[in-house]
N, C-alpha and C positions, 0 to 999 in steps of 0.2 A: 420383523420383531428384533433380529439381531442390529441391525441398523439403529434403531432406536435407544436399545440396552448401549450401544457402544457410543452416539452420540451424548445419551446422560451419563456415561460413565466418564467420560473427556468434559463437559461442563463440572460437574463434580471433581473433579480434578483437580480445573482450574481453580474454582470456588473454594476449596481444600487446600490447596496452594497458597491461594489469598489471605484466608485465614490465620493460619500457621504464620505468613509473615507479617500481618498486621501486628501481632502478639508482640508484647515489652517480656525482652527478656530477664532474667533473674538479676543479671547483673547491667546496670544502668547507670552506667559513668557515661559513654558514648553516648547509646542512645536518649540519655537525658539530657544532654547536650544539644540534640540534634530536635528532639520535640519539647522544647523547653516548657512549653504551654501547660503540659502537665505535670508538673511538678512546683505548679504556684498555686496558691493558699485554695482559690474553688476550684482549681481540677481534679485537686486530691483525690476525691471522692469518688468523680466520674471518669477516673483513669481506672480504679481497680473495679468499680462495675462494668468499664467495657475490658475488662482483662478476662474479666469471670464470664459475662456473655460470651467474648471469641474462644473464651476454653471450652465452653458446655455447648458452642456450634461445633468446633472444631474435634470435641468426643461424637456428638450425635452422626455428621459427616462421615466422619471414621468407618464409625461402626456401619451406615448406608452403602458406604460405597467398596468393604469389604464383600457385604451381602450382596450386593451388584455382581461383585465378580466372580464371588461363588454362583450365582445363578447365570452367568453369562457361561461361564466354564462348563457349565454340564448345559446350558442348551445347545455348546458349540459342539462338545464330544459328543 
């Protein structure tokens, strides 16, 4: 069982990891530069709905994999 808790806890990780860096940060000189795609006339739209989908992965995540390790922590102790 701990095998398991600790293999999903390192996929969650990574996946958490992913997340967090897919995200356009607040300030977007550079990286509008660099994904220029979004920031012409129809990506408008579809830039801030995946901004808000990887925020509300990246809260739900969060909160999983906190709980993860609080219950990994007392099955190990």
């Amino acid at each position: 069982m701990e095998i398991a808790l600790g293999i999903i806890i390192c996929v969650m990780a990574a996946v958490l990891v992913a997340c967090v860096l897919l995200q356009s940060g607040k300030d977007k000189r550079l990286s509008g530069t660099i994904a220029g795609a979004a920031e012409t006339f129809f990506g408008k739209g579809k830039s801030k709905d995946r901004d808000r989908k990887l925020s509300m992965a990246t809260t739900i995540l969060s909160f999983v994999f906190v709980i993860l390790v609080v219950v990994m922590y007392i099955m190990v102790a």
